[in-house]
GUKE-747003 format. One record per residue: x, z, y of N, C-alpha, C in turn. Coordinates in steps of 0.05 Angstrom, whole numbers, plus 5000, padded with zeros to 4 digits. Atoms other than C-alpha are relative to their C-alpha. Layout:
<atoms>
X  Z  Y  X  Z  Y  X  Z  Y;
...
</atoms>
This chain:
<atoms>
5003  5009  5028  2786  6639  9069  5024  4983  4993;
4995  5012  5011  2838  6619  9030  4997  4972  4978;
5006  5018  5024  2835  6550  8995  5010  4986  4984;
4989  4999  5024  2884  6556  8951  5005  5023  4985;
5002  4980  5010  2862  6619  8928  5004  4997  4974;
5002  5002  5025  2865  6634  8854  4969  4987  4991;
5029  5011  5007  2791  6631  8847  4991  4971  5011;
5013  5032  4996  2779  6566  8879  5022  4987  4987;
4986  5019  5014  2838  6534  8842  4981  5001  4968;
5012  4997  5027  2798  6565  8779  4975  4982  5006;
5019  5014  4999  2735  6537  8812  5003  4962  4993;
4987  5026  5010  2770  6468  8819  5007  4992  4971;
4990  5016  5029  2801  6457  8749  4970  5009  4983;
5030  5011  5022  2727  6479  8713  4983  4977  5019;
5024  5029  4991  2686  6425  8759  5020  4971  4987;
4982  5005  5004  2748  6382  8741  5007  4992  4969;
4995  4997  5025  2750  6392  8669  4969  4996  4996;
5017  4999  4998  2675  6388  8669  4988  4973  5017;
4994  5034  4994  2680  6316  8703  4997  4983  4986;
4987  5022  5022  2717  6290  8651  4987  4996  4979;
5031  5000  5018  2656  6312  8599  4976  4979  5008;
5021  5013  4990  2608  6282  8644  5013  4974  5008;
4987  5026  5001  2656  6217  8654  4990  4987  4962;
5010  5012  5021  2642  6202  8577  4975  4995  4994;
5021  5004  4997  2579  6214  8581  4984  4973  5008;
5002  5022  4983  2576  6164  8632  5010  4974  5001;
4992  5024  5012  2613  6113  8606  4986  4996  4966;
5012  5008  5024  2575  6119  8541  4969  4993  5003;
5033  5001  4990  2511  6108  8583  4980  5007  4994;
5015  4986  5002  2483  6161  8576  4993  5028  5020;
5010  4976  4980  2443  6220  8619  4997  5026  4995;
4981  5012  4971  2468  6259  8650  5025  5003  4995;
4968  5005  4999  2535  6251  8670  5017  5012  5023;
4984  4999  4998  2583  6259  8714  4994  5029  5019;
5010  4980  4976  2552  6305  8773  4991  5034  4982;
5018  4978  5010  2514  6353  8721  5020  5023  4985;
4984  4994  5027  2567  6366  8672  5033  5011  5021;
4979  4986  4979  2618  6386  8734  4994  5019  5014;
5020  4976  4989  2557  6431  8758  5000  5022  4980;
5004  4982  5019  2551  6468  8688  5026  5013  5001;
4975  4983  5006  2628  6478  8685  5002  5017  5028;
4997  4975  4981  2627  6510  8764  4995  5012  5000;
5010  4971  4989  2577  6552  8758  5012  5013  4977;
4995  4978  5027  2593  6580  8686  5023  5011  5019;
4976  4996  4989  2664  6591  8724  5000  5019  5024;
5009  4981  4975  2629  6619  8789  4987  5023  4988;
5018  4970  5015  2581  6672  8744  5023  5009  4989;
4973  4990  5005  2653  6685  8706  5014  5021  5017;
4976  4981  4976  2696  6702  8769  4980  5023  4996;
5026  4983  4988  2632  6740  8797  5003  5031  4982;
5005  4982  5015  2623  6780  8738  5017  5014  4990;
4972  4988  5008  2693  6799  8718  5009  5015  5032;
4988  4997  4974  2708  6808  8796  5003  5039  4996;
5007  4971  4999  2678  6887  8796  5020  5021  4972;
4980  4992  5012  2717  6897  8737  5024  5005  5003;
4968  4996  4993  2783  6883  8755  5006  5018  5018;
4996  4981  4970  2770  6922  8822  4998  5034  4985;
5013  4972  4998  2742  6984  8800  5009  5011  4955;
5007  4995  5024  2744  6983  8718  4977  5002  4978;
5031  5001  5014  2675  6993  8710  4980  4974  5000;
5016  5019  5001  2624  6949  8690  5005  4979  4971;
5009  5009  5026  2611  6890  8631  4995  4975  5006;
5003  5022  4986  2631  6828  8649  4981  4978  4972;
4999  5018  5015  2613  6799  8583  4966  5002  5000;
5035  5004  4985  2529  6815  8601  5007  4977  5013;
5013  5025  4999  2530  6757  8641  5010  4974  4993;
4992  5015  5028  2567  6715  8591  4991  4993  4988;
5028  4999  5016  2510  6725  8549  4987  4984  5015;
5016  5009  4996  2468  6705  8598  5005  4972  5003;
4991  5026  4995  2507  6640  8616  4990  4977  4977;
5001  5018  5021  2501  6619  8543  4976  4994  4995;
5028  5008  5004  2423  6626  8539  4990  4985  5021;
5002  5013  4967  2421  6597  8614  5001  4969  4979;
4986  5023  5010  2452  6536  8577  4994  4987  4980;
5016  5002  5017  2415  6539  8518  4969  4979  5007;
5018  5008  4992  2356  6524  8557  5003  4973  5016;
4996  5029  4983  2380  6465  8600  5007  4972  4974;
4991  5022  5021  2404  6435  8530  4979  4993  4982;
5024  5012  5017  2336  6438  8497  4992  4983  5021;
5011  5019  4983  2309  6402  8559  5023  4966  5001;
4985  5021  4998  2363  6345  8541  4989  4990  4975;
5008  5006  5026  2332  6340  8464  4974  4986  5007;
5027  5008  5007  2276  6292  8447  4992  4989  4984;
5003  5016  5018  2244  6269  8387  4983  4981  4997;
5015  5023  4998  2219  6208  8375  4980  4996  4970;
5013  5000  5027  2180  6181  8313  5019  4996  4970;
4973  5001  5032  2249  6165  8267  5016  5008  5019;
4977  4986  4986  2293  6198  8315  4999  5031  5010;
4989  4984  4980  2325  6264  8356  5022  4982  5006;
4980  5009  4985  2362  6238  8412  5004  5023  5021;
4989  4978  4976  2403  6288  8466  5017  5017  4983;
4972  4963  5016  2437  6337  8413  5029  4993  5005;
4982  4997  5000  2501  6310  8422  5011  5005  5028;
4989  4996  4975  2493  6318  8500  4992  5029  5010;
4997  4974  4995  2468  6382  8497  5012  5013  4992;
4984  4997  5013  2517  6397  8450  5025  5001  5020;
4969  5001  4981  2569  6380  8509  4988  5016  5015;
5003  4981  4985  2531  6418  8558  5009  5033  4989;
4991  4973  5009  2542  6482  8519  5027  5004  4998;
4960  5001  4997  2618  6467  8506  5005  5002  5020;
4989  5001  4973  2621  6452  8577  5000  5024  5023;
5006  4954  4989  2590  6526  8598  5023  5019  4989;
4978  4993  5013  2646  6543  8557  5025  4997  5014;
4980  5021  4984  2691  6504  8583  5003  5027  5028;
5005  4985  4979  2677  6541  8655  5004  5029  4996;
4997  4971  5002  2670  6610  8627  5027  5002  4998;
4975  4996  5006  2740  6601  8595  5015  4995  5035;
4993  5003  4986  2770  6581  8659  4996  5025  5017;
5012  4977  4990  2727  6638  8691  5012  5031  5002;
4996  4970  5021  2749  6699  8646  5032  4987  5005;
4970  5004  4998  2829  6668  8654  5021  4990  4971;
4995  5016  5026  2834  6626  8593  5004  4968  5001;
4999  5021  4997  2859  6565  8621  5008  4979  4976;
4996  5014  5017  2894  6542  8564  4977  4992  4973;
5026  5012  5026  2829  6543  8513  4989  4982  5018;
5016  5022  4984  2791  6515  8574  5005  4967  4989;
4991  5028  4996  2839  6446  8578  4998  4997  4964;
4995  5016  5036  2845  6446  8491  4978  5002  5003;
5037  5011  5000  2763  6454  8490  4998  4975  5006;
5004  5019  4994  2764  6400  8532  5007  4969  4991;
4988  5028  5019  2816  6350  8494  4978  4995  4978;
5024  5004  5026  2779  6368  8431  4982  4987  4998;
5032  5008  4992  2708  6357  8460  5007  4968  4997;
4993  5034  4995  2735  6287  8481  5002  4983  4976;
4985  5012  5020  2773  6272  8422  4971  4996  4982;
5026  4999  5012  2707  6291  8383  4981  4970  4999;
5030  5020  4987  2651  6247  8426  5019  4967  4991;
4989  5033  5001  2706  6182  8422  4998  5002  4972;
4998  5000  5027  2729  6189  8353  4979  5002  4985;
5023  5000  5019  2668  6197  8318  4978  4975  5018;
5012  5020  4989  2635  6154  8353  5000  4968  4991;
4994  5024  5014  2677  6096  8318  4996  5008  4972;
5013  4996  5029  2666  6134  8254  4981  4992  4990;
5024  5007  5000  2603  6131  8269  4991  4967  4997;
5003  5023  5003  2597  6054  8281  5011  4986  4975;
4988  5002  5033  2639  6050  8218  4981  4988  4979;
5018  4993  5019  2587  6072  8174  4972  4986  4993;
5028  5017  4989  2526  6040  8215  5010  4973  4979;
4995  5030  5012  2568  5970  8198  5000  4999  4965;
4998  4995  5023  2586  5988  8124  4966  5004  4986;
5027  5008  5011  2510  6005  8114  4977  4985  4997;
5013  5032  4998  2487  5941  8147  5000  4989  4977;
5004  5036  5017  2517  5891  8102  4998  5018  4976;
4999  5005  5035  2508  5931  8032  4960  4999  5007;
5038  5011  5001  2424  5923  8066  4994  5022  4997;
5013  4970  5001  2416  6003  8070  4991  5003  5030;
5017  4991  4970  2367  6028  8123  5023  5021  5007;
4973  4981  4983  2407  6072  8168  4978  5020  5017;
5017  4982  4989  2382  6138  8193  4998  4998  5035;
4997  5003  4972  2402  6126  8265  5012  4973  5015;
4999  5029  4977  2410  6064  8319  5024  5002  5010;
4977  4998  4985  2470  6054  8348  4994  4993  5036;
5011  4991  4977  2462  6064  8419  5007  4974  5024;
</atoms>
């Protein structure tokens, strides 16, 4: 076994890139983080190779079937991150990363490194930057004495 094969360098840079998702996370103290979100980008990345593999060899086959399935796989781990409360939903913006982050992995997967790493700036750029938007707005609605739909965290 090679271990600096192609596929495990691909494996490496989605857990990797899929880190750095679950690093914000985790510095924004919130669950989960760092372990989970480096788990979603390997495997999307490992079902990728996998599924493209028979392709490249032979021609036949449909790699983008379990593509599909990755995304409903992912779907379902991200409703289990949603929960509503009596004036709230809290989790959408982390299941919101989990799905980017299946993304994330697939791209790497399929040989799309460069969307992979811009997904990932983006994503980032996203969760920080709005985040101070966000507190922006919270503050600005404080002092004119407007209720505010959401808590700052």
């Amino acid at each position: 076994m090679d271990i600096f094969s192609p596929a495990n360098q691909d494996l490496a840079l989605a857990a990797g890139l899929g880190t750095l998702i679950g690093l914000e996370r985790e510095l924004s103290g919130k669950d989960p983080g760092l372990r989970t979100f480096a788990l979603i980008a390997l495997g999307s990345c490992a079902f990728s190779l996998i599924s493209r593999q028979p392709f490249i060899e032979t021609g036949i086959g449909d790699p983008t079937r379990v593509a599909a399935q990755i995304v409903s796989g992912i779907g379902f781990l991200g409703a289990g991150a949603i929960f509503r409360g009596s004036r709230r939903v809290s989790g959408l913006t982390t299941a919101a990363l989990m799905w980017v982050t299946a993304g994330i992995g697939m791209a790497v997967g399929f040989d799309c490194r460069e969307i992979a790493v811009s997904t990932t700036v983006i994503a980032l750029t996203i969760t920080l930057f709005l985040r101070f938007v966000r507190l922006m707005i919270f503050m600005v609605r404080r002092e004119k004495g407007e209720q505010t739909a959401f808590e700052l965290d």
